[in-house]
C-alpha positions in Angstrom: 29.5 -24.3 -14.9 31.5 -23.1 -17.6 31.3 -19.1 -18.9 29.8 -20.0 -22.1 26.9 -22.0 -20.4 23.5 -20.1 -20.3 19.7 -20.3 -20.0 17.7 -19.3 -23.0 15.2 -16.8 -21.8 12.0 -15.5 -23.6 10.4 -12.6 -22.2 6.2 -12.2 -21.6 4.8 -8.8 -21.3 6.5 -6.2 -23.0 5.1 -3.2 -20.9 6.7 -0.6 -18.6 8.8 -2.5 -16.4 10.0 -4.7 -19.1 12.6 -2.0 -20.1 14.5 -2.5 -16.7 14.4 -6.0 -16.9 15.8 -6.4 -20.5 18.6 -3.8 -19.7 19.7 -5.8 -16.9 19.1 -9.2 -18.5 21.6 -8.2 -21.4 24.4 -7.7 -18.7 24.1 -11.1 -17.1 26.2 -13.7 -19.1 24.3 -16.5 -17.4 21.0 -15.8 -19.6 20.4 -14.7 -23.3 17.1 -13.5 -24.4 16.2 -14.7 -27.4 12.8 -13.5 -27.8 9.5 -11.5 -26.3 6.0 -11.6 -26.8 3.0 -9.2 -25.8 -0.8 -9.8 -26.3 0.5 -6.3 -28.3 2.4 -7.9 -31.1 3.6 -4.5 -32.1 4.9 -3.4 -28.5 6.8 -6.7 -28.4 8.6 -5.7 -31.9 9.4 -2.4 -30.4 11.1 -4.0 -27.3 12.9 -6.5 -29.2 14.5 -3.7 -31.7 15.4 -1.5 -28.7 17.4 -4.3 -26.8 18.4 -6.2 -29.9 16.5 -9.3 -29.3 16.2 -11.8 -32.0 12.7 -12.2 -31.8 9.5 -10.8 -31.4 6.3 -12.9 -31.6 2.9 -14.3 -30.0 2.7 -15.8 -26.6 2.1 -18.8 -28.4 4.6 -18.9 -30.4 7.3 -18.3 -27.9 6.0 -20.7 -25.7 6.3 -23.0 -28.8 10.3 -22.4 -29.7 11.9 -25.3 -28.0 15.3 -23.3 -27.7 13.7 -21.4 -24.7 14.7 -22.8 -21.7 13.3 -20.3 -19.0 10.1 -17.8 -19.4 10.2 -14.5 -17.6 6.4 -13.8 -17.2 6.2 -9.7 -16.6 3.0 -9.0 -17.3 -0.3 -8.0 -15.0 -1.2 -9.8 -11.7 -4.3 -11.3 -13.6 -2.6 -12.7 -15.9 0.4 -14.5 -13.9 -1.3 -17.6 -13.3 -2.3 -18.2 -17.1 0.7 -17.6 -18.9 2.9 -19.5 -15.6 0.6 -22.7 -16.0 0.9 -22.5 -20.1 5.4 -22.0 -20.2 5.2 -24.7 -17.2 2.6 -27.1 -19.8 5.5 -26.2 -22.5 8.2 -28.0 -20.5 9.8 -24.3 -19.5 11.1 -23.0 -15.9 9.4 -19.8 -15.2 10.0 -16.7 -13.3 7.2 -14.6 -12.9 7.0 -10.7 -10.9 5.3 -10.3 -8.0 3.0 -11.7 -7.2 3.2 -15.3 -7.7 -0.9 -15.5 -8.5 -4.0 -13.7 -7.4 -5.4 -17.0 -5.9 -4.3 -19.2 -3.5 -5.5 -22.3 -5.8 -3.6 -21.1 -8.7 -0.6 -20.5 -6.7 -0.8 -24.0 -5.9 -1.5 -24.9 -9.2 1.8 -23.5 -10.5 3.9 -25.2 -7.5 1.9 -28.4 -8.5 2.3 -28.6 -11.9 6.2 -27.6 -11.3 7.1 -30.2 -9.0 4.9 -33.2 -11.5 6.9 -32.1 -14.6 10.6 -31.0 -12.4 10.1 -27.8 -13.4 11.7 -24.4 -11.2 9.0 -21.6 -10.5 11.0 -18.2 -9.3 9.6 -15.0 -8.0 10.0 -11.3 -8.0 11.1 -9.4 -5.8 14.3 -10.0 -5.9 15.2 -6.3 -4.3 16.3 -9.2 -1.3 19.5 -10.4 -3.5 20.2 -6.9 -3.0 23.5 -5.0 -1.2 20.8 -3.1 1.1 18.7 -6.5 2.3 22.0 -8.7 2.4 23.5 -6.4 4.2 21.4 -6.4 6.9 21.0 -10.1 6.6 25.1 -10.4 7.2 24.0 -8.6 10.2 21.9 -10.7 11.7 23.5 -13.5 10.7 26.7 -12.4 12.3 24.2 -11.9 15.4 25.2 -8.0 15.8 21.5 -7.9 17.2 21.1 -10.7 19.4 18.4 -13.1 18.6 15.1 -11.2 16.6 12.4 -10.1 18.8 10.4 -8.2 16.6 10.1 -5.8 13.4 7.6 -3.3 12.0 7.0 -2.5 8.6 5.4 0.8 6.7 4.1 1.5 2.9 2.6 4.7 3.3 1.1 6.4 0.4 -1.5 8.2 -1.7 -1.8 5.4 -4.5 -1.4 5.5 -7.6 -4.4 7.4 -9.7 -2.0 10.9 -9.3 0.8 9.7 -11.6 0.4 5.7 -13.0 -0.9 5.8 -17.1 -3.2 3.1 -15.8 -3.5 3.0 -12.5 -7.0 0.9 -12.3 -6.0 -2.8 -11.7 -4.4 -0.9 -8.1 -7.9 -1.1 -7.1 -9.3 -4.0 -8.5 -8.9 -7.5 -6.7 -5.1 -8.8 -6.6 -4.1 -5.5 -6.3 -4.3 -2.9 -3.5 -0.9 -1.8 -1.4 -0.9 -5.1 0.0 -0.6 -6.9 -3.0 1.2 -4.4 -5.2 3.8 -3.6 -2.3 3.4 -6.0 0.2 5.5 -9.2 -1.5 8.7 -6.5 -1.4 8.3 -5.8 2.5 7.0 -9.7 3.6 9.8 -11.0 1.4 12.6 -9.1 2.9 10.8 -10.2 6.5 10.9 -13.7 5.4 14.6 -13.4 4.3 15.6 -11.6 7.3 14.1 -13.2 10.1 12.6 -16.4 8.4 8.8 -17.9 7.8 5.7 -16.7 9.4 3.2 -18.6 11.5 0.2 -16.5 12.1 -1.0 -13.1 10.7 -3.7 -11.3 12.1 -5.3 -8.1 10.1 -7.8 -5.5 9.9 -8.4 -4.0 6.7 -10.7 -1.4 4.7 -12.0 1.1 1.8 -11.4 4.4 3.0 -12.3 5.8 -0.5 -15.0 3.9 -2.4 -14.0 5.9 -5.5 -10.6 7.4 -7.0 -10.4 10.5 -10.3 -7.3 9.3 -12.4 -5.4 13.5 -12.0 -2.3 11.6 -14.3 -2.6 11.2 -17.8 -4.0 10.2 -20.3 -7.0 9.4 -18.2 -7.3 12.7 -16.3 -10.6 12.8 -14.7 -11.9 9.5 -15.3 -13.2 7.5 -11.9 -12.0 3.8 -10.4 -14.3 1.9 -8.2 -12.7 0.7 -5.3 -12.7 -3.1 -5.0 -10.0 -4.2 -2.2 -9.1 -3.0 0.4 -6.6 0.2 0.3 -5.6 0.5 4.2 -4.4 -2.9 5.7 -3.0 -3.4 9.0 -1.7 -6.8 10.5 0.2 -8.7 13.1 3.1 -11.2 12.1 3.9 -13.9 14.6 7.1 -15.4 12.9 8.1 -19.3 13.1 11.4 -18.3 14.9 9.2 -16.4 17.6 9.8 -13.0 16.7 6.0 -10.8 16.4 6.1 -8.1 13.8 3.9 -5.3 12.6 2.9 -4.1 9.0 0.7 -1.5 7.2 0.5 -1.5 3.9 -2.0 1.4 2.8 -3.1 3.7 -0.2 -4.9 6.2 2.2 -2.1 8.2 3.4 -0.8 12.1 2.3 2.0 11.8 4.6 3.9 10.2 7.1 7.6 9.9 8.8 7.7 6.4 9.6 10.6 3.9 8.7 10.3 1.1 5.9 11.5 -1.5 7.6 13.1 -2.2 11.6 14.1 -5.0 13.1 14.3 -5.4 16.6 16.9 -7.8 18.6 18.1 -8.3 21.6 21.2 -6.6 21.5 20.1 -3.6 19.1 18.6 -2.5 16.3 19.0 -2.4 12.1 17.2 0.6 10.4 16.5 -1.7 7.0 16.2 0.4 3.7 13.4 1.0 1.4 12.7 -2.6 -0.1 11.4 -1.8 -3.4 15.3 -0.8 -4.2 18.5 -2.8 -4.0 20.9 -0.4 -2.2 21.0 1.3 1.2 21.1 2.8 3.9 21.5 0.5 6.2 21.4 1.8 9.6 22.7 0.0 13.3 22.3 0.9 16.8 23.7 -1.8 19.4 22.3 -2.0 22.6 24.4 0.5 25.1 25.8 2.7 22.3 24.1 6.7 22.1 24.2 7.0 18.4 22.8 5.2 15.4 25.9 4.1 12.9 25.2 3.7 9.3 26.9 0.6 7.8 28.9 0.1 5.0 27.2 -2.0 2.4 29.3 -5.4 2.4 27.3 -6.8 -1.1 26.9 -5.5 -4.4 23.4 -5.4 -6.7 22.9 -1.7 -5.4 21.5 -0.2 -8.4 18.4 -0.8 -10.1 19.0 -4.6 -10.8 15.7 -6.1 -11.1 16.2 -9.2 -13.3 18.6 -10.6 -11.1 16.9 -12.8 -9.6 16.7 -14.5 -12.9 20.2 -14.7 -13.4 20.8 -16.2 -10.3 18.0 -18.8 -10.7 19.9 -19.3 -13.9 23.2 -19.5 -11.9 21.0 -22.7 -9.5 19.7 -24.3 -12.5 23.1 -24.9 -14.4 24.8 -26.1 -11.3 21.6 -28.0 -9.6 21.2 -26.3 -6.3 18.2 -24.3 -5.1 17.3 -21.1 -6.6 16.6 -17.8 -3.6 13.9 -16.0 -5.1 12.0 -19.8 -4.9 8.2 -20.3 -6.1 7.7 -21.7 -2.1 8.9 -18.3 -0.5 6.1 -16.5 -3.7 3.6 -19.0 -2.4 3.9 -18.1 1.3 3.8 -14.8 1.2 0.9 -15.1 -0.9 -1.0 -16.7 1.8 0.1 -14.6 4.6 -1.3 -11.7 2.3 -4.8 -13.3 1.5 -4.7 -14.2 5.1 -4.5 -10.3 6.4 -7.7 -9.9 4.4 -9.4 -13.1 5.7 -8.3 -12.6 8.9 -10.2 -9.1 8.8 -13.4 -10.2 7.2 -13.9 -13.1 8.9 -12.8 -11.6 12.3 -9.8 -14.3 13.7 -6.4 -15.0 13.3 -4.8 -16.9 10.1 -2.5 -19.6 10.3 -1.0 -20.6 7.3 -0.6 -23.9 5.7 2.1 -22.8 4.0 6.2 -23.7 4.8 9.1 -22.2 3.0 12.9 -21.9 4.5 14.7 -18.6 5.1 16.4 -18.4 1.5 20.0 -18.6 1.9 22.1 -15.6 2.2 24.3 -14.7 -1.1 28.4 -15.1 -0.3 30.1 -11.8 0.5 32.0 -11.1 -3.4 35.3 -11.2 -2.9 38.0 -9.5 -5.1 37.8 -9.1 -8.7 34.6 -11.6 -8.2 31.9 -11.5 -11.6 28.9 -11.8 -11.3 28.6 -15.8 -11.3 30.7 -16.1 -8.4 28.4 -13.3 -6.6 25.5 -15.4 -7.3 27.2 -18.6 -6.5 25.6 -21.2 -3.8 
């Protein structure tokens, strides 16, 4: 791979976290976006003249241009599986934000029609390319724990009706804390401690009905239709058993986001909806915790990354991290918390995907290609 090769990108969904991602995109040599689209034609010209992008057009017109190479699909849950199935029908790769689908059929419609036409599907989050996750992958990896017993995981919080500008499709089906948060916690899980087996899960509707206090919807009401307090039971491939809530009904709580439990200590794993740290270790027979020196970069906000390093895997022909198969699996183990709770047993999912492979340690006066090297 040569500095001058990259991946022509066009960007769906031109709404709030489309800012981050075009920032970041512009920084990555690997990619160049060369246009965005939005069901809005004029928030799509807007974007395009605040990050200098050639082009701003339909849907259908980007999916059209046969320069684009790679389709960045950022826009609702509802809509992933449409516009992934339509760049995929257009001979494009596509890298979609979490999650990979609302349903479990079009999930496997995307990995389908991928694999016919030898296509790549990617997958947000990629908070686990980050300094904080690989950090305390390195760990683990370097066995500083002892072999993985068992981990717990928290997302504690209020929702989102008290500050989001539209904060309805939360509580309408494919979202809820489980699907809006849980693909950042059961991805680092998967990348930390590798596939899951089982899930068991008991979930509810504590409030039927939410007031929007944020504007501009102040005092307008959301009907409740998934469940906002979900609590499950991983049983991992490797045999380690974890523990996750994921919930919208909380004020408070002092809990941690994620730990990880071996048999020679413990890692304190940092918030993973964000790239950096702290990472924090505790080794069997020491009296205090230590915090550790990140050992990776991506520490700042770099969402988007996980396109440039799919990018990175498509121009030299290995395997991408933030893979469609890891998207897919924790999409089942999240629609099988629900169905484990509804239909009163445990889940055991159909679904395979290997641990992603850790990212090299940079090493001096590394860029950014060598950082996202195989």
């Amino acid at each position: 791979m040569t500095p001058r090769e990259t991946i022509k990108v066009g960007v769906v969904g031109c709404g709030n976290i489309s800012a981050v991602y075009l920032r970041n995109l512009r920084s990555y040599d690997v990619v160049d976006v060369v246009a965005c689209a939005d069901i809005d034609e004029a928030r799509a010209r807007a974007r395009a003249a605040e990050f200098g992008i050639p082009k701003a057009c339909t849907v259908e017109e980007l999916l059209r241009d046969d320069e684009i190479q790679l389709v960045v699909n950022l826009t609702v849950p509802q809509a992933h599986a449409e516009v992934c199935l339509a760049a995929l029908a257009a001979g494009k790769h596509v890298y979609v934000e979490k999650p990979l689908a609302v349903s479990l059929e079009d999930g496997r419609h995307i990995l389908a029609l991928a694999a016919e036409k030898g296509l790549r599907v990617g997958t947000a989050p990629d908070t686990v390319l980050g300094g904080g996750i690989q950090t305390c992958r390195k760990l683990i990896d370097d066995g500083l724990i002892g072999r993985p017993v068992a981990a717990v995981a928290f997302m504690m919080s209020h929702g989102h009706e008290s500050w989001h500008p539209n904060p309805e499709f939360y509580y309408q089906v494919g979202g809820g804390p489980m699907f809006d948060m849980g693909p950042y916690y059961l991805t680092a899980l998967v990348t930390l401690i590798g596939p899951m087996r089982r899930v068991t899960g008991s979930a509810q509707i504590t409030f039927p009905e939410r007031t929007i206090t944020s504007q501009p919807k102040f005092g307008q009401t959301i009907r409740v239709e998934t469940p906002t307090h979900i609590a499950g039971v991983i049983d991992f491939a490797g045999g380690a058993v974890g523990t996750i809530i994921t919930s919208f009904d909380v004020w408070f709580a002092q809990l941690p986001f994620i730990e990880i439990y071996g048999t020679e200590g413990t890692i304190s794993v940092p918030d993973p909806n964000t790239f950096g740290g702290p990472v924090r270790l505790r080794r069997r027979g020491e009296d205090r915790w230590q915090e550790v020196p990140l050992t990776h970069g991506f520490t700042e906000n770099c969402r988007g990354v996980g396109v440039a390093e799919m990018a990175c895997a498509i121009l030299t022909g290995r395997e991408h991290r933030c893979h469609g198969a890891v998207g897919y699996h924790v999409l089942e183990a999240m629609h099988g918390f629900h169905l484990s709770s509804a239909e009163g047993r445990h889940y055991t999912l159909q679904s395979r995907c290997d641990r992603p492979a850790a990212l090299p340690e940079p090493g001096p006066g590394d860029d950014l290609r060598a950082r996202l090297r195989g």
